[in-house]
C-alpha positions in Angstrom: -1.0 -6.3 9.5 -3.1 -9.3 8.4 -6.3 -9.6 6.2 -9.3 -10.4 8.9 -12.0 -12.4 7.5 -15.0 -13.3 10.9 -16.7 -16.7 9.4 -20.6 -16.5 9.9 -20.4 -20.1 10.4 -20.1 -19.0 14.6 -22.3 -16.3 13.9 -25.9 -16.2 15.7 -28.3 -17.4 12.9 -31.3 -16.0 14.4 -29.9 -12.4 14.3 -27.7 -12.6 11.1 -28.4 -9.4 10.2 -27.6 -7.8 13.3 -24.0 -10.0 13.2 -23.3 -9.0 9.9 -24.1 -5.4 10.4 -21.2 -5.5 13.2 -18.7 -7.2 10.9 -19.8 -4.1 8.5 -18.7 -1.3 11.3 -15.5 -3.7 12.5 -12.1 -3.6 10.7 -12.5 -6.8 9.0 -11.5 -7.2 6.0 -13.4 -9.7 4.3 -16.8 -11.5 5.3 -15.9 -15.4 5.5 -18.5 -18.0 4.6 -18.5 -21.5 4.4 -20.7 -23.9 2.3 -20.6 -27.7 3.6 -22.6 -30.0 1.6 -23.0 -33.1 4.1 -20.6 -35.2 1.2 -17.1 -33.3 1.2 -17.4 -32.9 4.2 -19.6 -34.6 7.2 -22.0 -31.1 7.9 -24.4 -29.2 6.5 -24.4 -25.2 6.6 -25.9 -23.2 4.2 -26.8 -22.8 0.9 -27.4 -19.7 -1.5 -30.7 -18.1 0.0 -28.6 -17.2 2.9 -25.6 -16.1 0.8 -28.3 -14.0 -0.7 -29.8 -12.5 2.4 -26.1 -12.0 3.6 -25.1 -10.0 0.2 -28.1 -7.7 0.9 -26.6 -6.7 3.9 -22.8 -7.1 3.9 -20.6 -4.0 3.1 -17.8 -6.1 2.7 -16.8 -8.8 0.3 -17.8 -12.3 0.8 -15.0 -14.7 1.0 -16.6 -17.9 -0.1 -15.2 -21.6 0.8 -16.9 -24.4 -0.7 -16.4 -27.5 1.1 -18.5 -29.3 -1.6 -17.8 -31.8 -4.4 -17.9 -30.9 -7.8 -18.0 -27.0 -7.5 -17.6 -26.2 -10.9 -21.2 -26.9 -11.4 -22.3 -23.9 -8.8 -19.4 -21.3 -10.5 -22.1 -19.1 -12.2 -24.8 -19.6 -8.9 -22.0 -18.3 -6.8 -21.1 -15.4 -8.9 -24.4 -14.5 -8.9 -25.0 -14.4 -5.1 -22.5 -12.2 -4.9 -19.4 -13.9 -3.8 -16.3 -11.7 -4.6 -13.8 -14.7 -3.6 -14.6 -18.1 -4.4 -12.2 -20.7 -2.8 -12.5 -24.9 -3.7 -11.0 -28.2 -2.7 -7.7 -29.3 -4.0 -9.5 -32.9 -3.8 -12.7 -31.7 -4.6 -12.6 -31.0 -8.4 -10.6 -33.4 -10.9 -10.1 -30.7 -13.4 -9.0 -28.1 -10.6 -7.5 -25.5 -13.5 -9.8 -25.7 -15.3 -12.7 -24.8 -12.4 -10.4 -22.2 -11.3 -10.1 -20.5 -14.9 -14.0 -20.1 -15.1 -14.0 -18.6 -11.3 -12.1 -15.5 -12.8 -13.9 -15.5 -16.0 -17.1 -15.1 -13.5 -15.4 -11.7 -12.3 -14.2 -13.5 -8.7 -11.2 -14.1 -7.4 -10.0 -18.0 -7.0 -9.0 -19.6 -4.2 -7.4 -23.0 -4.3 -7.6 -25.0 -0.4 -5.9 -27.4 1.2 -6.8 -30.2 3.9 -4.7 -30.7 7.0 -2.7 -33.7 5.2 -2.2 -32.4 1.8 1.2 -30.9 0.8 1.9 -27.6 -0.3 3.5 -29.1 -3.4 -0.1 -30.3 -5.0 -0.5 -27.3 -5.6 3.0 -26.2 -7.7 1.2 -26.3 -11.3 -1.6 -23.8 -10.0 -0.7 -21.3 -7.4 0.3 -19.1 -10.2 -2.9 -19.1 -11.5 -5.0 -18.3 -7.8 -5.1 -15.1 -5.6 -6.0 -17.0 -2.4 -4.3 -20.4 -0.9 -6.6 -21.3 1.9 -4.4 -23.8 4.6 -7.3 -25.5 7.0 -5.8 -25.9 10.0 -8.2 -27.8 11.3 -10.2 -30.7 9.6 -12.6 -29.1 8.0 -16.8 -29.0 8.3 -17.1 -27.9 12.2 -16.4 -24.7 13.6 -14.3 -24.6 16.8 -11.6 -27.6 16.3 -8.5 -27.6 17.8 -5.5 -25.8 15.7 -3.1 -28.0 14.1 0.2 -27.2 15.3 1.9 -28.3 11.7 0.6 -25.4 10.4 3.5 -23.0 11.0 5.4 -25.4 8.6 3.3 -25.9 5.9 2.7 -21.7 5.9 6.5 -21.4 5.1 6.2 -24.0 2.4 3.5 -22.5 1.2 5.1 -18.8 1.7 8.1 -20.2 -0.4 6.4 -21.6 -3.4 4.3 -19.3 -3.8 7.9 -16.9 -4.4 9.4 -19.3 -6.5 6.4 -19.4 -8.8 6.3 -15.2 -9.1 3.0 -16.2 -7.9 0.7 -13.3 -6.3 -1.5 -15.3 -3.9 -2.5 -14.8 -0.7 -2.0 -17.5 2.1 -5.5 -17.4 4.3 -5.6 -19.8 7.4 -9.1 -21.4 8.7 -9.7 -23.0 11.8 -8.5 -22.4 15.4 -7.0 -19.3 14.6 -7.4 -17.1 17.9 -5.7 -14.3 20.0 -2.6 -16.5 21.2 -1.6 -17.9 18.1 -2.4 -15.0 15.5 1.1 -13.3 16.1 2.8 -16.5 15.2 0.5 -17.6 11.7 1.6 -14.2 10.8 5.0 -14.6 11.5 5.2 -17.8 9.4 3.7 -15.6 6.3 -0.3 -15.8 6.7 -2.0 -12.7 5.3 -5.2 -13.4 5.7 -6.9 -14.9 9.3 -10.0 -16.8 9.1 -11.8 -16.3 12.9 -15.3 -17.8 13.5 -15.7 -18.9 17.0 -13.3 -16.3 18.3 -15.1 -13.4 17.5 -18.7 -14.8 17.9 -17.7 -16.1 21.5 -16.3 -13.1 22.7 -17.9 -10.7 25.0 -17.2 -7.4 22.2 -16.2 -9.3 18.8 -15.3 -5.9 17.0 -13.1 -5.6 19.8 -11.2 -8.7 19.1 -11.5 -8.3 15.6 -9.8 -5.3 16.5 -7.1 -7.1 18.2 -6.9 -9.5 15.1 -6.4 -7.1 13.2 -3.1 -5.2 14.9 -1.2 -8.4 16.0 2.5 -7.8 16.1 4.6 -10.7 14.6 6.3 -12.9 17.6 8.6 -15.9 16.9 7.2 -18.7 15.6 8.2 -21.3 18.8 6.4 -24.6 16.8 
């Protein structure tokens, strides 16, 4: 049974509170939200007012993904604001260890993600050393892409590092994750599902949170 984590990004900005309070009564697991800083990426979201305003709320714990350069700066702002996970850019920080090491010191958990194009093996030296490996599969810094079909492939890869390290981390997926394909991202060893447009687009999104949430595994066909 797979880790569910609704990103706000689809969420309804003008009734946040109202969307957040449903991911609160849902079976979610995690609260997913996504900071874009129009430079890593070509979109701007949010920033930590609303991070803020959604900790205040939230009953569950925020699963933070910075799609920013040089997040080691923002490490104690985001601790702070109550992020609980805090996931960064392979590309995004030169000295990715050494951001990663002051995330736990801060009292989160680190996440290390990866872009549709990168390899699994970047991340060798370090998965040891993170509790989450985010796979985008989708480009990232807009909600609702198209799923990358690749991604099957680069789960296992990740799936078998991650074992051949001893490592402990989590594989979480982002982007065009959705009823038809959930089965099969679990299948190829995700644990943790990333929805946004799914469940904000549906007609009852606890219910398909719901249906997230109890996917039986299928073969994996890609």
């Amino acid at each position: 049974m797979p880790m569910i984590a609704p990103s706000i990004l689809s969420a309804d900005f003008g009734n946040l509170a109202r969307d957040i309070e449903m991911i609160n009564r849902s079976e979610a697991d995690w609260i997913h939200c996504d900071i874009m800083d129009g430079r890593f990426v070509p979109n701007i979201s949010f920033g930590f007012p609303v991070l803020h305003a959604v900790k205040k709320v939230a009953k569950k714990p925020l699963d933070v993904h910075l799609m920013i350069l040089e997040p080691e700066k923002y490490i104690d702002e985001f601790a702070k604001a109550g992020a609980a996970v805090l996931s960064v850019h392979l590309e995004a920080s030169p000295h990715l260890h050494r951001t990663l090491t002051a995330i736990r010191q801060k009292g989160m958990s680190p996440g290390v993600v990866l872009n549709p194009h990168a390899s699994v093996s970047l991340i060798e030296n370090i998965v040891a050393d993170v509790d989450v490996v985010l796979l985008m599969s989708v480009n990232p810094g807009y909600g609702g892409q198209k799923f990358i079909e690749n991604t099957y492939g680069k789960i296992r890869d990740c799936k078998n590092l991650i074992l051949a390290k001893n490592s402990t981390a989590k594989i979480e997926i982002d982007g065009g994750v959705d009823l038809h394909n959930a089965a099969a991202l679990v299948e190829a060893g995700a644990d943790i599902l990333v929805a946004g447009n799914t469940v904000f687009s549906s007609q009852n999104p606890a219910e398909t949170i719901s249906l997230l949430k109890s996917v039986k595994k299928n073969p994996v066909v890609a």
